[in-house]
C-alpha positions in Angstrom: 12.8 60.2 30.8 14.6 63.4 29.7 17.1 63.7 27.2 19.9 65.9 26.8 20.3 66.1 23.4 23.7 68.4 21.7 22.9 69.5 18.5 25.7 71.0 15.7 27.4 73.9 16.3 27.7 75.0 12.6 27.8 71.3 10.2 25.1 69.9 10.3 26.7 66.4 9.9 28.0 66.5 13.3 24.8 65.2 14.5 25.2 61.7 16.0 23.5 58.6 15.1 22.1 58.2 18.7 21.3 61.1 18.6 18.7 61.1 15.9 18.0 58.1 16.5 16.6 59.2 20.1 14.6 62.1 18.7 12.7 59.6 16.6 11.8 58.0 19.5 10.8 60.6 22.2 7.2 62.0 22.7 7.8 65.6 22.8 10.9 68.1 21.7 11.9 70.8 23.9 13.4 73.3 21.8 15.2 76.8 22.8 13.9 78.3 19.1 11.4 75.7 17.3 12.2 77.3 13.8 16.2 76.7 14.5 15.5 73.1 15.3 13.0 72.4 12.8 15.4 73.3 10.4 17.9 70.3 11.8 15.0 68.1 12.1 13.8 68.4 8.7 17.5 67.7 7.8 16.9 64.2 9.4 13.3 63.7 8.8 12.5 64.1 12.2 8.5 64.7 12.8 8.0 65.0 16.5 5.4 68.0 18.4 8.0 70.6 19.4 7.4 72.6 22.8 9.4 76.1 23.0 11.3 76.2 26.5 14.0 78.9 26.7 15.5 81.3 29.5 12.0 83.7 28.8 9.4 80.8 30.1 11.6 78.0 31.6 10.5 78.7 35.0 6.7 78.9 33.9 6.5 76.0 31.8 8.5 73.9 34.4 6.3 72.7 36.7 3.8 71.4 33.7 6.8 69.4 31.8 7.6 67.5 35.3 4.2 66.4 35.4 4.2 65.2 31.8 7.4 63.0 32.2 6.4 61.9 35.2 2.8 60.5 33.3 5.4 58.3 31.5 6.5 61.0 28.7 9.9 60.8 27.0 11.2 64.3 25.7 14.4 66.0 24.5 15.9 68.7 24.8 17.5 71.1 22.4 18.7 74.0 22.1 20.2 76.1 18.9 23.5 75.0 19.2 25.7 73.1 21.1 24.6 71.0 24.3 21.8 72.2 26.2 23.1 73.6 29.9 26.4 75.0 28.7 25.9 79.0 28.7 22.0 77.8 27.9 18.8 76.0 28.9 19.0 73.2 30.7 19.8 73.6 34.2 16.7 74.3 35.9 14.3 71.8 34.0 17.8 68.9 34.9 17.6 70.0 38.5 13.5 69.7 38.9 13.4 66.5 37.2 15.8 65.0 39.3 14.2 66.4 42.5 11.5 64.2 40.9 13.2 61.2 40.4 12.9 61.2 36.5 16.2 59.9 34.8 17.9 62.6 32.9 20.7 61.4 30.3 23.2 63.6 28.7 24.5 62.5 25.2 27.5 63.4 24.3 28.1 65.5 21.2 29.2 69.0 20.1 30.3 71.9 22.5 32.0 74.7 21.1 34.5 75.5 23.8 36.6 72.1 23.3 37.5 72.0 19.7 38.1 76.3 20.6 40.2 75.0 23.4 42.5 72.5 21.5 43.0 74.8 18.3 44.0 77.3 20.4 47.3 75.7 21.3 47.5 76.7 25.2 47.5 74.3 27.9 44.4 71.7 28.4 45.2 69.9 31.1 43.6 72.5 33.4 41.5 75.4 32.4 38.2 77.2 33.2 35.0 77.7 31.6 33.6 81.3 31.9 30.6 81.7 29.4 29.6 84.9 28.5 30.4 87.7 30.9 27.8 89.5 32.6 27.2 92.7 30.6 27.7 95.5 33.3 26.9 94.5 36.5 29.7 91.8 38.3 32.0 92.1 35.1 34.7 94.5 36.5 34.9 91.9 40.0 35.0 88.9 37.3 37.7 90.9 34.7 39.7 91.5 38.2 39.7 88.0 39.8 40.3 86.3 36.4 43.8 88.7 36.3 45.4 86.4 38.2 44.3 83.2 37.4 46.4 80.8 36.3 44.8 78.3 34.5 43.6 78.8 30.3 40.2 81.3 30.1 37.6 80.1 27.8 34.6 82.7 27.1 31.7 83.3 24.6 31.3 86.9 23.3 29.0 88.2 20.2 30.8 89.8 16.8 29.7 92.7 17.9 30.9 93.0 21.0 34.0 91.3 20.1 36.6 93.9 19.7 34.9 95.5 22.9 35.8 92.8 25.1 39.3 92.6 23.8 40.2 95.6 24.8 39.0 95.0 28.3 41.3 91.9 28.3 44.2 93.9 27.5 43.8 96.1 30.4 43.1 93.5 33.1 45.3 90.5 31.5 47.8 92.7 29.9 48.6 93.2 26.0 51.3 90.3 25.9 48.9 87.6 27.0 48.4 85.2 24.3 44.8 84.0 23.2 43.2 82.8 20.2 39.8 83.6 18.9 37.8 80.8 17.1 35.3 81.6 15.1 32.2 79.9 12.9 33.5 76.9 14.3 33.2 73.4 12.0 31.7 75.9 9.0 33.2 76.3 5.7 34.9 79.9 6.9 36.3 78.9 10.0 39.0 80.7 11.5 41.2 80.5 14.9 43.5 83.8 15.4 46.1 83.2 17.4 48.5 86.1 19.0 49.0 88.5 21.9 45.6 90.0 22.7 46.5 93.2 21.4 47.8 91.3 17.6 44.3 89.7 17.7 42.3 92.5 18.5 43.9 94.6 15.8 43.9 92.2 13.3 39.7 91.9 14.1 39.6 95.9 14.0 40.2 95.9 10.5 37.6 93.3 8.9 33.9 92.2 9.6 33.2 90.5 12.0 30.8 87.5 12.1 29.4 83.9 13.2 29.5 82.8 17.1 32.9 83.7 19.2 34.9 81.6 21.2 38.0 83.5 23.2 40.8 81.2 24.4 43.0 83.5 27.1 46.2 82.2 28.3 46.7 82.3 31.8 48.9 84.0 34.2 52.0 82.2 34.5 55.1 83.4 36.5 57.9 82.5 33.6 56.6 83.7 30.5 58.8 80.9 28.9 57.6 77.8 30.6 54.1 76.8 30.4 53.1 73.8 32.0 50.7 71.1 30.3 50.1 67.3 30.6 53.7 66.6 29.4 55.8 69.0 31.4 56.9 66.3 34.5 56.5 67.9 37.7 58.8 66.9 41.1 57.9 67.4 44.2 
């Protein structure tokens, strides 16, 4: 049995009770940085053998955990924050397992992108997940298809490539597109800028910039003035 397990994204008291509860209970702990989670686990008094698995020896250390669960093993798997398989490690080791027949349960729990998403203000009912961009290679085909795409952007970026990024947005989405950047999400400083991208790209050129990035694009609509969410009625 493998377990998916989210962990906080900043608060430590987001953690769920099942949550913990499971971790008590499992044999081993995947974790994408052991000193990360031990931090949490200390937190709940947690003392479970932790087992490093992250991007760098995922596809080494594979093979070995599927013959461990399959023996009868119940682990978990974390990863520093957030739920394991969005924009990190979790994919692969899901996939193999069920290949395998082991049962694989996903709690639920914290993600950055949806409380990003609903502070933002810009239409839920449909939108699309992009991660983090590719650095260089496939970025320019992404920024170029995304240009027209109607539906709300979500994307992960760094601080320091924040104001970067921005700029790129405002010459393939336009300056007057409106987006809202989240930041240290559920922490004591948490902030969600909302404004044209060119308003909230200024107003990050003139501070520090820190904590973990969520960027909430609108998308391309053909009236500026009506945006269409799950309350708008639509007629055929």
């Amino acid at each position: 049995m493998l377990y998916i397990i989210p962990t906080p994204i900043g608060n430590l008291a987001d953690m769920t009770f099942r949550a913990v509860s499971i971790l008590k209970e499992v044999d081993i702990i995947l974790a994408e940085d052991t000193r990360t989670s031990g931090v949490l686990l200390k937190h709940y008094d947690v003392q479970k053998s932790m087992f490093p698995y992250h991007q760098h020896n995922e596809h080494k250390v594979t093979e070995r955990l599927i013959q461990e669960l399959l023996s009868g093993k119940k682990m978990a798997l974390l990863t520093d924050a957030g739920t394991p398989g969005i924009s990190d490690p979790a994919f692969y080791l899901v996939r193999e397992c069920l290949k395998n027949e082991i049962k694989v349960e996903c709690l639920p729990g914290a993600t950055a992108f949806v409380p990003a998403l609903i502070n933002s203000g810009l239409p839920t009912n449909r939108f699309c997940f992009e991660g983090f961009l590719p650095l260089k290679k496939g970025r320019h085909t992404i920024l170029t298809a995304l240009a027209n795409e109607p539906r709300t952007m979500i994307f992960y970026e760094s601080p320091v490539r924040l104001l970067k990024t921005l700029l790129q947005f405002v010459e393939y989405f336009g300056e007057s597109r409106q987006c809202c950047v989240s930041r240290e999400l559920s922490k004591k400083f948490e902030e969600n800028k909302h404004g044209t991208l060119r308003e909230v790209h200024d107003h990050f050129a003139s501070k520090s910039i820190k904590g973990e990035i969520v960027i909430t694009v609108e998308g391309k609509t053909h009236d500026k003035h009506k945006v269409i969410n799950e309350d708008d009625a639509i007629e055929d």
